[in-house]
C-alpha positions as CSV (number, residue, x, y, z in Angstrom):
1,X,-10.9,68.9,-13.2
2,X,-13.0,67.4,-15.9
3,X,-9.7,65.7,-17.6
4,X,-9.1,64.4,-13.8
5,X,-12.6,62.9,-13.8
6,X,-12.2,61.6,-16.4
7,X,-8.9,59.7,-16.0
8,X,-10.4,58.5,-13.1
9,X,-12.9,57.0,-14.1
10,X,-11.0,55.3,-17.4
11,X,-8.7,53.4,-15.0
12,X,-11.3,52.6,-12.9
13,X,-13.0,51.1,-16.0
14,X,-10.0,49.3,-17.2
15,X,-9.3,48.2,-13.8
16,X,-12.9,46.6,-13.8
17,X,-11.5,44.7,-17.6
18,X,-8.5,43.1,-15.8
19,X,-10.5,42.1,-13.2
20,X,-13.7,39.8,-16.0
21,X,-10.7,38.4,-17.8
22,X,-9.0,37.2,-14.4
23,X,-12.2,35.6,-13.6
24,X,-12.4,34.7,-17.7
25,X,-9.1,32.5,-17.6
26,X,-8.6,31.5,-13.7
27,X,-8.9,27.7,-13.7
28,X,-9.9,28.1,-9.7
29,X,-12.4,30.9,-10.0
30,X,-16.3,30.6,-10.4
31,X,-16.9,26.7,-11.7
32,X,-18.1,26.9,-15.4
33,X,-21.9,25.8,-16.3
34,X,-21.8,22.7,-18.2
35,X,-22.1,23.2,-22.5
36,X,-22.7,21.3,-25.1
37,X,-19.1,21.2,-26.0
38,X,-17.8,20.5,-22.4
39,X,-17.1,17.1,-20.6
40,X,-20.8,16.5,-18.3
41,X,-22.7,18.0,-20.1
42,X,-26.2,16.5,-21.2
43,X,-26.4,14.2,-23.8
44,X,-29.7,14.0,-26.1
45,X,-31.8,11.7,-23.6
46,X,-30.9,14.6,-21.0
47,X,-28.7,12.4,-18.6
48,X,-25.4,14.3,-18.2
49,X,-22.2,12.7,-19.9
50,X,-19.8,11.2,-17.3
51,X,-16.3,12.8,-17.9
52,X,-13.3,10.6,-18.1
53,X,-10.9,10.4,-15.5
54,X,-7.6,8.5,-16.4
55,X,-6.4,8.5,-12.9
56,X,-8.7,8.1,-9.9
57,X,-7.8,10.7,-7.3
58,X,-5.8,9.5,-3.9
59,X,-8.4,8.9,-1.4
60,X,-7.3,9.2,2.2
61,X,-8.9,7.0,4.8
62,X,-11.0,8.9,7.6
63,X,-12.7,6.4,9.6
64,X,-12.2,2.5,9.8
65,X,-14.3,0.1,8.0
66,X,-16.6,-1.0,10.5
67,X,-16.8,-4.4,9.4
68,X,-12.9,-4.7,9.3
69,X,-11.5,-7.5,11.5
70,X,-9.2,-4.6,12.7
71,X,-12.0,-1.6,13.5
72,X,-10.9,-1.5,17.0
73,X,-7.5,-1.0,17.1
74,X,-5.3,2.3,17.0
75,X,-4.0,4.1,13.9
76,X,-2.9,7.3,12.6
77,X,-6.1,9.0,12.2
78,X,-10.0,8.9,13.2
79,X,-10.7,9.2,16.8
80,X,-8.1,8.9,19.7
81,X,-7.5,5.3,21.4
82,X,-7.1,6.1,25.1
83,X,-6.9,2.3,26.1
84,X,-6.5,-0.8,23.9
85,X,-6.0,-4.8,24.5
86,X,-4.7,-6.5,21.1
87,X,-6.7,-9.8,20.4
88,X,-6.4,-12.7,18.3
89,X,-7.3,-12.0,14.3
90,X,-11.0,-13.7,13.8
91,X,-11.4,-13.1,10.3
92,X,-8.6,-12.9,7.1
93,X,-7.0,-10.2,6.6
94,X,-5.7,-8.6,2.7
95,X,-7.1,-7.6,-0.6
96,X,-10.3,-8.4,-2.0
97,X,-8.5,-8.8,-5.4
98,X,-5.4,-11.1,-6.6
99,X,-2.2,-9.3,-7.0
100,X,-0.6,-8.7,-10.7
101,X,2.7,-7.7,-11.4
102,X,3.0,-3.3,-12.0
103,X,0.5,-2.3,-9.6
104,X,0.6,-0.4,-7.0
105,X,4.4,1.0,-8.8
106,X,3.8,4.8,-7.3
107,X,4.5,5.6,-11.6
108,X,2.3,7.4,-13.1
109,X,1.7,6.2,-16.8
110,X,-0.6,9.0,-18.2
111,X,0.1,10.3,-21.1
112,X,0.9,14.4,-21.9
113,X,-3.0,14.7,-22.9
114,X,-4.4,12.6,-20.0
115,X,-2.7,14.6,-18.0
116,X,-4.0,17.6,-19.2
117,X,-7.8,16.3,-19.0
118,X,-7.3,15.4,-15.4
119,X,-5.8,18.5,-14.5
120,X,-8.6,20.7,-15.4
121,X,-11.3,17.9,-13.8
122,X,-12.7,19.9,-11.6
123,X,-14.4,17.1,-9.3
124,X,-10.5,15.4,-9.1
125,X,-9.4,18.9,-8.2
126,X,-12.3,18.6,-5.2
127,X,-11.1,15.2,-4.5
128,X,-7.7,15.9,-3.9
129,X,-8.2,19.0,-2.2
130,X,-9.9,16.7,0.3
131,X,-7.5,14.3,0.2
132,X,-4.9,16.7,1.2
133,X,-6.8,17.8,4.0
134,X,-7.0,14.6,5.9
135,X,-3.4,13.8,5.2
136,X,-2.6,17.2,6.6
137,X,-5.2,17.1,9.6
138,X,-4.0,13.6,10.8
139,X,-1.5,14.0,14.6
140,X,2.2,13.5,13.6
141,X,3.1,11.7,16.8
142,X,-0.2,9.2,17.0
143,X,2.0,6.3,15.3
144,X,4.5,7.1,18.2
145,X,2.0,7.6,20.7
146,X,0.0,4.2,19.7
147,X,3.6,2.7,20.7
148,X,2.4,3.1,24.3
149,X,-0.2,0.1,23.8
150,X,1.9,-2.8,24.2
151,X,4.3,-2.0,22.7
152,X,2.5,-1.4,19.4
153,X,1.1,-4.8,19.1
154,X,-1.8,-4.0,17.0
155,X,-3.1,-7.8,17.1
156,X,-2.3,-11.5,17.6
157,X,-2.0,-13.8,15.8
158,X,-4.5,-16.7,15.0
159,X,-4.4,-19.5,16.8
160,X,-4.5,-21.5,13.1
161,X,-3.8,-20.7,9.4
162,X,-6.8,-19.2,7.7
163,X,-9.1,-21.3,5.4
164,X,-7.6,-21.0,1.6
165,X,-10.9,-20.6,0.0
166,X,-11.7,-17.7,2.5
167,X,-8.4,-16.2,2.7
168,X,-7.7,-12.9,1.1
169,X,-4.4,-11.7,-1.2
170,X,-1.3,-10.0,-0.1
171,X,-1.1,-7.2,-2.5
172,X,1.7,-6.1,-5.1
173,X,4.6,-4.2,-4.1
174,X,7.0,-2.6,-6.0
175,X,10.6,-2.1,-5.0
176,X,14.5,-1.8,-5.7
177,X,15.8,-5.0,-4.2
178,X,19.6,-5.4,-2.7
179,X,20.8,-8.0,-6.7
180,X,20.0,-5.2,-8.2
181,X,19.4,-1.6,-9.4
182,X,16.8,-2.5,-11.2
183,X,13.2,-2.3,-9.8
184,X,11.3,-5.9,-9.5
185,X,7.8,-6.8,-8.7
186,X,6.7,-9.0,-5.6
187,X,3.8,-11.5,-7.2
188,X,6.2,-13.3,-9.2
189,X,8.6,-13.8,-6.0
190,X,5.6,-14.7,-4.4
191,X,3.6,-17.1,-6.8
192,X,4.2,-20.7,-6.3
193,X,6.2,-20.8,-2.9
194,X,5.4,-20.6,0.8
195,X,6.6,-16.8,1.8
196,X,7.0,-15.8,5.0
197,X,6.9,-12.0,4.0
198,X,8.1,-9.4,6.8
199,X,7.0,-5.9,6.2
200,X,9.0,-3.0,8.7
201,X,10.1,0.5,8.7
202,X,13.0,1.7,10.8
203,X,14.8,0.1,13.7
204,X,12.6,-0.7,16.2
205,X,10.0,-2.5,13.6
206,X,12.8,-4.6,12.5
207,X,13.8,-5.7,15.7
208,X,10.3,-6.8,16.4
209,X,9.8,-8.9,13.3
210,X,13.6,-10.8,14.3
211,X,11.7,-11.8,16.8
212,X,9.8,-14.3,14.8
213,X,11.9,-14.3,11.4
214,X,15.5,-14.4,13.1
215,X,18.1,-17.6,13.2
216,X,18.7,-17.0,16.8
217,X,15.1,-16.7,17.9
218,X,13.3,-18.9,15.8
219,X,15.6,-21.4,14.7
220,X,13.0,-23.7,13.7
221,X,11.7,-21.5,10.9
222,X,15.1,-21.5,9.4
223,X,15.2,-25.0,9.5
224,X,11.6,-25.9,7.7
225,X,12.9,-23.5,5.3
226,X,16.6,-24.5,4.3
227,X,14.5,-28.2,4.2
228,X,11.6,-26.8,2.2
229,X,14.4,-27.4,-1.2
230,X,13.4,-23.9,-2.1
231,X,9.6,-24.2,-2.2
232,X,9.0,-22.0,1.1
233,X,11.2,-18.7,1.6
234,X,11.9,-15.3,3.9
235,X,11.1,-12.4,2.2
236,X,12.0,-9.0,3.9
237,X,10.7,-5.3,2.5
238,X,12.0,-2.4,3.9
239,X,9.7,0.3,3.2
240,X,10.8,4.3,3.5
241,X,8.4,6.8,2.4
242,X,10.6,9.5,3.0
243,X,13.2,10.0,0.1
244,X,15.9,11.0,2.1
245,X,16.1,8.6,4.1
246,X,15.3,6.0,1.4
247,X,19.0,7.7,-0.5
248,X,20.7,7.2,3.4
249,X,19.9,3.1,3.2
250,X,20.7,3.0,-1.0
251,X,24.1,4.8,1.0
252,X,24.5,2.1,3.3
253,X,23.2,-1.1,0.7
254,X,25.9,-2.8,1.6
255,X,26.1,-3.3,4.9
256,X,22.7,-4.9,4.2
257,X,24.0,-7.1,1.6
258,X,26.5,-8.5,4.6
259,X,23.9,-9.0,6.6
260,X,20.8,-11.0,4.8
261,X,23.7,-13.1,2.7
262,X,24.1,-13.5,-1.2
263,X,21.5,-15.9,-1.4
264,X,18.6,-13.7,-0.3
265,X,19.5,-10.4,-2.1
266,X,16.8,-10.8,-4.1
267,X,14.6,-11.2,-1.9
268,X,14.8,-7.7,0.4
269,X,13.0,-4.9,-1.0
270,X,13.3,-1.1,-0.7
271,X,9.7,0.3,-0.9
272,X,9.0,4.0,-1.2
273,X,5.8,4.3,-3.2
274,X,2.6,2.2,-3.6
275,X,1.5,1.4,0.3
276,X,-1.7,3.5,-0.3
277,X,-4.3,3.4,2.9
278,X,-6.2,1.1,0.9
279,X,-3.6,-1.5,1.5
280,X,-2.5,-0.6,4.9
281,X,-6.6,-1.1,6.1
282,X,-6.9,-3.9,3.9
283,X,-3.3,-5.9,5.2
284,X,-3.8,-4.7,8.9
285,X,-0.6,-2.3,8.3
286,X,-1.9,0.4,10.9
287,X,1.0,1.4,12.7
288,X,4.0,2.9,10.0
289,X,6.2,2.4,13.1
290,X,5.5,-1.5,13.7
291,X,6.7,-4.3,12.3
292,X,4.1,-7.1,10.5
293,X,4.8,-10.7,9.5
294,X,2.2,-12.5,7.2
295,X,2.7,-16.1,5.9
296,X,1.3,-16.2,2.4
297,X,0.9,-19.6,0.3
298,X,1.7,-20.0,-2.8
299,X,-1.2,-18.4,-4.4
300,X,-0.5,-15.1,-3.0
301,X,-3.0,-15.5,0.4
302,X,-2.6,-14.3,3.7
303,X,-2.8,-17.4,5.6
304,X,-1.5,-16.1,8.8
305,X,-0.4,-12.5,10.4
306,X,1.3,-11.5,13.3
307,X,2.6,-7.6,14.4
308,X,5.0,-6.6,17.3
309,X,7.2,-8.9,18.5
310,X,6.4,-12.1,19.2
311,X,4.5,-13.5,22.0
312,X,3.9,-16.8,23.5
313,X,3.4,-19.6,20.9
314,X,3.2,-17.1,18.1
315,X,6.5,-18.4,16.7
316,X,6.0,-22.3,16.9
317,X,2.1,-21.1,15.1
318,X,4.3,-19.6,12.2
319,X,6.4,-22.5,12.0
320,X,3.4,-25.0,11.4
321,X,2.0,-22.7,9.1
322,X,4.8,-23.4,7.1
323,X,4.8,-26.4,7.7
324,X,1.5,-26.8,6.6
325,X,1.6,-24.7,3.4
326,X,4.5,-27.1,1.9
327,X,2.0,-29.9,2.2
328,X,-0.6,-28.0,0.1
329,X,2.0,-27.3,-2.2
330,X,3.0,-31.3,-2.4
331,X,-0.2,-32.0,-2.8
332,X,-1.5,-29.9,-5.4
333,X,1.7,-31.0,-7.5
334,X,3.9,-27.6,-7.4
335,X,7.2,-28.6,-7.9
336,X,8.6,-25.5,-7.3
337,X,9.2,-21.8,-9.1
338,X,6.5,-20.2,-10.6
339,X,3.8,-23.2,-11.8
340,X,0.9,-22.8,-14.1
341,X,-2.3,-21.6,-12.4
342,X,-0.2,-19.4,-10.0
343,X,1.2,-16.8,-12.2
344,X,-1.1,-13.4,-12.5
345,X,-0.9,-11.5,-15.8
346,X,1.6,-9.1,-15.9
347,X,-0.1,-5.6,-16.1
348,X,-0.2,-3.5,-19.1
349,X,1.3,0.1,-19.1
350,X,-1.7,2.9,-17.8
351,X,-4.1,-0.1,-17.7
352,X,-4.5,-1.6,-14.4
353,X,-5.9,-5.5,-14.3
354,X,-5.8,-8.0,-12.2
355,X,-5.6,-11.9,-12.4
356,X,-8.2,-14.2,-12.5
357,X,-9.4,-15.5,-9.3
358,X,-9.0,-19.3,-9.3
């Protein structure tokens, strides 16, 4: 009886050992007070020592900015739109920053050790815990549902091109395009032309951006730009976030290749990685189901936007915003291609920059 006791009470002891050394080495147990030895903890002059982080945690957008030209109109998450009237764009829409060439690549450049450091960062661990959360919280069908509002029109376009020195940039994407396996950068497509830059995803947002890009119902775009001697150009990019879908149109590359021509291959782009919600709120990109047309100049500026399909003068607006881009461009002496003053610094591996702001 005594031996029995006694037996108990030893496994019960060295079940109580298991259990302090789970809670010793578990990297999601109790959060460890900060030493002398460990990142955050205070220096000499008793502030605490900020800890490195080589990678800023994805942040997920809750709640429009409410000073976005755009804080009224549906999207995929925040509070339900149960009745909405698109209107004209009153203020430029884009990134606050010019566009280099590697960002926004979905690649992750971190080394074996950085890695390490920002896997036990607790506070990323926090960050993306709560990242997760309002990816996984937002309605599946809202994008879908938002289609309902005509016809997913999210707004209008302006009635004129947007002042240069107020306009804002058309950031960097990163894709596979139809010359090539090889992955290429937008920004240097961009720099030093007049893009008309379409941005869809699936069938129905690419039948709404023919309706402003297309030979048959815009012809007059297609003839400012076969005129233009190269300095204005369509630029289409396809963009797929799901990866099996993105393999089914890789599959099918070539009946795309038919269909855009030889001479615009490199100009289509398969996107799968790098549209963060930054850049969707940013660009006015609200609706993954809609198709966007933007009209950038030659120093990478939204100069005019216009989602859906096209409605009343919306395609002779984009027309004389080409129009009107190529005479900034003759006037400010770009000949054509990629001119000084328009390229952006190519970025550096694991070290985002950004151009200069001219």
């Amino acid at each position: 009886m005594l031996a029995a006791r006694t037996g108990l009470r030893t496994g019960a002891r060295a079940s109580t050992c298991l259990v302090c050394q789970w809670r010793t080495f578990s990297t999601t147990g109790y959060q460890r007070l900060p030493t002398d030895h460990t990142p955050g903890a205070a220096a000499p002059d008793g502030k605490p020592k900020p800890r490195q982080t080589f990678a800023p945690a994805p942040v997920a957008a809750t709640e429009p900015a409410p000073d976005s030209p755009l804080a009224h109109a549906p999207r995929s998450y925040g509070k339900k739109v149960k009745d909405f009237t698109p209107t004209p764009l009153s203020r430029p829409v884009g990134m606050n920053t010019p566009p280099a060439a590697g960002q926004n690549t979905g690649i992750d450049h971190r080394t074996f050790k950085q890695r390490r450091d920002d896997f036990v960062d607790y506070e990323r661990h926090l960050a993306k815990r709560e990242y997760l959360k309002n990816k996984v919280s937002r309605p599946y069908f809202r994008d879908w549902v938002n289609l309902s509002f005509h016809k997913g029109k999210t707004f209008l376009a302006p009635p004129r091109l947007f002042k240069a020195d107020l306009s804002l940039y058309f950031p960097n994407l990163f894709g596979r395009t139809l010359a090539s396996r090889q992955k290429a950068d937008t920004t240097p497509l961009l720099a030093g032309h007049a893009s008309v830059v379409t941005v869809f995803s699936g069938m129905w947002a690419e039948n709404q951006i023919k309706t402003f890009v297309s030979p048959e119902q815009n012809p007059a775009l297609h003839r400012v730009l076969k005129e233009s001697g190269g300095r204005a150009q369509l630029v289409q990019i396809n963009v797929e976030e799901d990866w099996m879908k993105m393999m089914l149109i890789k599959l099918f590359s070539w009946s795309l290749r038919n269909k855009v021509g030889k001479e615009n291959w490199h100009r289509y782009f398969l996107v799968r990685k790098g549209i963060t919600d930054e850049i969707r709120e940013s660009v006015g990109l609200l609706n993954s189901k809609v198709g966007y047309t933007y009209l950038v100049d030659h120093r990478c500026r939204i100069r005019w936007a216009g989602s859906g399909s096209a409605e009343g003068d919306e395609r002779e607006g984009l027309v004389k915003g080409v129009r009107r881009l190529l005479e900034e461009i003759k006037a400010e002496g770009v000949t054509g291609g990629v001119a000084e003053g328009h390229v952006l610094k190519p970025l550096a591996a694991g070290k985002p920059t950004t151009g200069d702001k001219k």
